[in-house]
C-alpha positions as a printed NumPy array, in Angstrom:
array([[ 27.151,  49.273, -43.613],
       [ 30.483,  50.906, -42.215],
       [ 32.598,  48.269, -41.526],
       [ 35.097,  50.196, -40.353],
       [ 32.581,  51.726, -37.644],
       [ 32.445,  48.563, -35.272],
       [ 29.013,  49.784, -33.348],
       [ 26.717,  48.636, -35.651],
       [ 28.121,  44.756, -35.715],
       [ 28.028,  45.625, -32.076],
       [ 24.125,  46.263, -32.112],
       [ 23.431,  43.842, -34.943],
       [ 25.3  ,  41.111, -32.65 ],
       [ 23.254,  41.604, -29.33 ],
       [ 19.799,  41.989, -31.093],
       [ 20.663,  38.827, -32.511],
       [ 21.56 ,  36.895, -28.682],
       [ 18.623,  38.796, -27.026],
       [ 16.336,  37.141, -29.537],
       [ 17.558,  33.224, -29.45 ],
       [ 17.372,  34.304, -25.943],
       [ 13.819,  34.952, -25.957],
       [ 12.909,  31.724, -28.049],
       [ 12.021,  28.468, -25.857],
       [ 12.349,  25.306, -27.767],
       [ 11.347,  21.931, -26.674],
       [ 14.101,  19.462, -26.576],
       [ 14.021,  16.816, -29.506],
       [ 13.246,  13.795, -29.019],
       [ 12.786,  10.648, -30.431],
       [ 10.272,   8.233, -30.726],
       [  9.431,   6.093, -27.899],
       [ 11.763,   8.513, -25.954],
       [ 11.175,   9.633, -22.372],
       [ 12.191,  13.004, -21.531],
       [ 13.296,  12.993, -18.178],
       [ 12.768,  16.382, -15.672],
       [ 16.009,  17.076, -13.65 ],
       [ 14.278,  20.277, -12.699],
       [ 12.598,  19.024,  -9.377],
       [  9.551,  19.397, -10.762],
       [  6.731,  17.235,  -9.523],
       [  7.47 ,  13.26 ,  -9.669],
       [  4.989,  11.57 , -12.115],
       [  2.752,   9.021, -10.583],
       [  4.326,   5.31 , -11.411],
       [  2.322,   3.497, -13.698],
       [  0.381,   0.922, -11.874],
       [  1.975,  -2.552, -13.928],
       [ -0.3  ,  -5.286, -12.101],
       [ -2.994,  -7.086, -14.092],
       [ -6.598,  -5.766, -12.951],
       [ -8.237,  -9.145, -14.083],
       [ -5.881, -11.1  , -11.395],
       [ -6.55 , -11.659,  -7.874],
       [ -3.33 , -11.24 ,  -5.966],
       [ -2.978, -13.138,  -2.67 ],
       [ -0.454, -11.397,  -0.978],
       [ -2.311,  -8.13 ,  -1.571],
       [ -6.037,  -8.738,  -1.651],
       [ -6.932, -12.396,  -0.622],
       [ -4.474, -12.163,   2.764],
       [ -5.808,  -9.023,   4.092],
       [ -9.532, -10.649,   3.759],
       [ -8.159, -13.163,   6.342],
       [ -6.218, -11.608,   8.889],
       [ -8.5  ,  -8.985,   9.205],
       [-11.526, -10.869,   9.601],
       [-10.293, -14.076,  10.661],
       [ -7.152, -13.956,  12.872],
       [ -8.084, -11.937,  16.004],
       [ -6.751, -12.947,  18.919],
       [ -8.159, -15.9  ,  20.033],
       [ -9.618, -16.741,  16.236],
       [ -7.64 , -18.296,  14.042],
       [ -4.354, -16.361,  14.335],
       [ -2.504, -19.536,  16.538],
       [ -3.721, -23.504,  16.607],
       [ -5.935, -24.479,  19.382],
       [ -8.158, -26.96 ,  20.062],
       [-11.451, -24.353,  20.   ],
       [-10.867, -23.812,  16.215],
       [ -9.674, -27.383,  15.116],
       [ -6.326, -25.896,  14.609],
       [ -7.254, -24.393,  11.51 ],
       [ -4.769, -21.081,  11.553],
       [ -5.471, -18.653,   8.599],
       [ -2.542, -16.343,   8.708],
       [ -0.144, -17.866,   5.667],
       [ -0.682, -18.66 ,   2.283],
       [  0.419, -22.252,   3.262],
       [ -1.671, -23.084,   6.423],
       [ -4.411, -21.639,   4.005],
       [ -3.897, -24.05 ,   1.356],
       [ -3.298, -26.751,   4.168],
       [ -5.42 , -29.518,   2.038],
       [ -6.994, -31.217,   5.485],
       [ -9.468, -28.268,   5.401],
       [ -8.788, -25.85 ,   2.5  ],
       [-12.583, -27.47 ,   1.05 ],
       [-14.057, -26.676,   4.409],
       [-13.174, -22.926,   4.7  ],
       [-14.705, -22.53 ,   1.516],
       [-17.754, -24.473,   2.397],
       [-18.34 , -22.359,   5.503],
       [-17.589, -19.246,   3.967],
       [-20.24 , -20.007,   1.244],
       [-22.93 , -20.639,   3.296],
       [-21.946, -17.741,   6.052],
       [-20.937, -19.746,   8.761],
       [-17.715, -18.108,   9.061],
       [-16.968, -15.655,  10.427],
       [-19.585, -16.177,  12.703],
       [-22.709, -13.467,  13.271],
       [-20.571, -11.938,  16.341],
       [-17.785, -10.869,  14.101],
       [-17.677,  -8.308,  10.713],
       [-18.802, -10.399,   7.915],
       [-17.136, -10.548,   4.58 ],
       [-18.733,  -7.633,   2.294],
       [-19.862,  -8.918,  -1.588],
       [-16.524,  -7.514,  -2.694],
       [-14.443,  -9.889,  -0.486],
       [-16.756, -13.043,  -1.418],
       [-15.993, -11.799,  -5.52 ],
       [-12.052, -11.428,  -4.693],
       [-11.702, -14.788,  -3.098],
       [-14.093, -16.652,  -5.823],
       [-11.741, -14.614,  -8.483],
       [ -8.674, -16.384,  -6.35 ],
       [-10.118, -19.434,  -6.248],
       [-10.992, -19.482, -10.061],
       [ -7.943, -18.278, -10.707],
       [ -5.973, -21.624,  -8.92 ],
       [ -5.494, -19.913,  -5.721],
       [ -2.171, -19.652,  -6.968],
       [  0.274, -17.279,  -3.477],
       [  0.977, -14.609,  -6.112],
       [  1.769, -10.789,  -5.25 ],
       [  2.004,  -7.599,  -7.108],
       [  3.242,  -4.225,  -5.916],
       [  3.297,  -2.081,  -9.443],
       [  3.255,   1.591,  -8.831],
       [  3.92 ,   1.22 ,  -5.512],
       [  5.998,   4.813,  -4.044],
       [  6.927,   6.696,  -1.897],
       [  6.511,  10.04 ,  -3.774],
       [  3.568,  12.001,  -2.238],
       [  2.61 ,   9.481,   0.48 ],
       [ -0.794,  10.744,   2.259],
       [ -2.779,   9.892,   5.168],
       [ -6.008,   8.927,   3.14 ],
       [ -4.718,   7.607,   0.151],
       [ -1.506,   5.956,   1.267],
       [ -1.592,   5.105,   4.761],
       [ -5.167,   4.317,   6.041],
       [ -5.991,   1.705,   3.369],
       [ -2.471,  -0.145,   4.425],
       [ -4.159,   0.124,   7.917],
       [ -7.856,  -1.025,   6.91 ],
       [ -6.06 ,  -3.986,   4.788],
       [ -3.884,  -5.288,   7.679],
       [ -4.471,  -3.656,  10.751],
       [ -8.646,  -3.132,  11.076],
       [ -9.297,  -6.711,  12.546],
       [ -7.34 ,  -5.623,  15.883],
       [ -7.08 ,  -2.176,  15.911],
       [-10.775,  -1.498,  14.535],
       [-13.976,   0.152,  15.9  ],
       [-15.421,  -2.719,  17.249],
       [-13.253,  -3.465,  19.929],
       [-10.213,  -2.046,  19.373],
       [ -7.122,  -4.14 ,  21.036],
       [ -5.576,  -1.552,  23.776],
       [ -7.863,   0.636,  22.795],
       [ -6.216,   2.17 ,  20.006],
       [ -9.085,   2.599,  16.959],
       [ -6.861,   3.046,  13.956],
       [-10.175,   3.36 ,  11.82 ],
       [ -9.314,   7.115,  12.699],
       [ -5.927,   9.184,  12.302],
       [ -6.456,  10.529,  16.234],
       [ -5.168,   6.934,  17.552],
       [ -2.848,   6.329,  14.277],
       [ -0.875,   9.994,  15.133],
       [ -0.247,   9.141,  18.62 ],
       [  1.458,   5.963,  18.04 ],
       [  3.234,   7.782,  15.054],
       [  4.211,  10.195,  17.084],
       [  5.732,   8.374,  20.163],
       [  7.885,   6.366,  18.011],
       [  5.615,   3.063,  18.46 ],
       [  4.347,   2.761,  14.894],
       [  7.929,   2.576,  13.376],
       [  8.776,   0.205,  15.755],
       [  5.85 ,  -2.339,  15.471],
       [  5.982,  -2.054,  11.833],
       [  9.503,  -2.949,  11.438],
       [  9.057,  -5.77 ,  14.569],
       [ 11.486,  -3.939,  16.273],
       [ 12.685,  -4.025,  20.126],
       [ 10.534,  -1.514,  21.898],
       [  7.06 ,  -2.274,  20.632],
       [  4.787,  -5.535,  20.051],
       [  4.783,  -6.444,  16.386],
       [  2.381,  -4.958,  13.83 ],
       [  0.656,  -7.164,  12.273],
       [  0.874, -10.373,  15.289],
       [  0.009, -12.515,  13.034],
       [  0.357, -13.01 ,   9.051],
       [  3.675, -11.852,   7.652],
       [  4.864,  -8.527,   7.7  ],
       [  4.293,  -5.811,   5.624],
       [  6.624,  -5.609,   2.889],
       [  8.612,  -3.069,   2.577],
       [  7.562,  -0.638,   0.016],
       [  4.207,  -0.53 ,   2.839],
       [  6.935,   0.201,   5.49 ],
       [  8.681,   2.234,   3.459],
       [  5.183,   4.227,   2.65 ],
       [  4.097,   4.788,   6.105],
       [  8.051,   5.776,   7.69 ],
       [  7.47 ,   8.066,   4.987],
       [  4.393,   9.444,   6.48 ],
       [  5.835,   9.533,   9.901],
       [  9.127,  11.526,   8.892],
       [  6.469,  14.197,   7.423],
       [  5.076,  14.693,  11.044],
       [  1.817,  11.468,  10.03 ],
       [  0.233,  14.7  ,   8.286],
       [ -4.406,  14.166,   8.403],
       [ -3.919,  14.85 ,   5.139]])
């Protein structure tokens, strides 16, 4: 080669950046490393860190109470027509003057009573589980997100866990059915969901009785609404 004639180096030079150019390499990494994408690509699910083997209270042994248990006029507020026995709180549950006797009527289907939804064979095996388990007022939330929040696999089992009782087919209270999105929209869409859910001024509290959802399930559903409470 002519040193002297500086085209070839030229040549040789950008052959040589077109080709690195054309080569994609994976970044190293090292083990047990997590590459992380900053190029607003798709969020990964969360993992999901809550033990399947436990029954958690606040999640799954709750819900089986307020929503077939604390309608109004049940056992939502202490009267004298249910003994004052008020199921909406881990500690009126445990209340010891008649923790035995829930169980005892549950057992042998007195309660709820034939007029109401009954408890399906996977609510009787999640409260035994609790029950075996110490009936311990636990609560786990792993995974929980706001990344890709849907209608059918975000927001309506939030609703069937803590809203159905009420707001159900079988007479729905104001005659909003939340069992369907038609009913859900409209109150999403006149403001009245946000409100209720965050027991603001402006709307009756959602759920009346029972705590509040917690805020990743707020979070979840604002979500939702902000995207226009999508049937999707």
């Amino acid at each position: 080669m002519n040193w002297k004639d500086p085209l070839p180096v030229v040549l040789s030079a950008l052959g040589m950046m077109l080709l690195l150019a054309a080569c994609k390499h994976e970044p190293m990494v090292n083990p047990g490393e997590t590459i992380v994408d900053d190029g607003g690509g798709t969020e990964p699910e969360p993992e999901d860190t809550c033990d399947q083997s436990i029954a958690y209270f606040e999640q799954e042994v709750l819900p089986i109470f307020v929503q077939n248990c604390t309608m109004s006029g049940c056992h939502n507020a202490p009267t004298d027509e249910n003994e004052q026995v008020v199921l909406t709180t881990y500690s009126s549950i445990r209340n010891n003057d008649y923790f035995d006797d829930i169980w005892d009527q549950i057992g042998d289907g007195d309660m709820p009573p034939d007029s109401m939804n009954q408890l399906t064979a996977d609510d009787l095996a999640t409260l035994q589980l609790w029950l075996s388990q110490g009936a311990q007022n636990n609560s786990c939330e792993g995974g929980c997100s706001t990344a890709a929040v849907t209608y059918a696999g975000t927001v309506l089992p939030i609703i069937q866990d803590r809203c159905d009782g009420c707001h159900g087919p079988n007479n729905p209270q104001g005659g909003l059915d939340f069992s369907t999105w038609n009913d859900l929209n409209a109150v999403a869409a006149d403001g009245r969901l946000a409100l209720a859910i965050q027991h603001q001024t402006g709307a009756e509290p959602m759920p009346p009785s029972g705590p509040s959802l917690s805020q990743c399930r707020i979070d979840q559903i604002l979500t939702w609404v902000q995207d226009g409470a999508p049937n999707n």
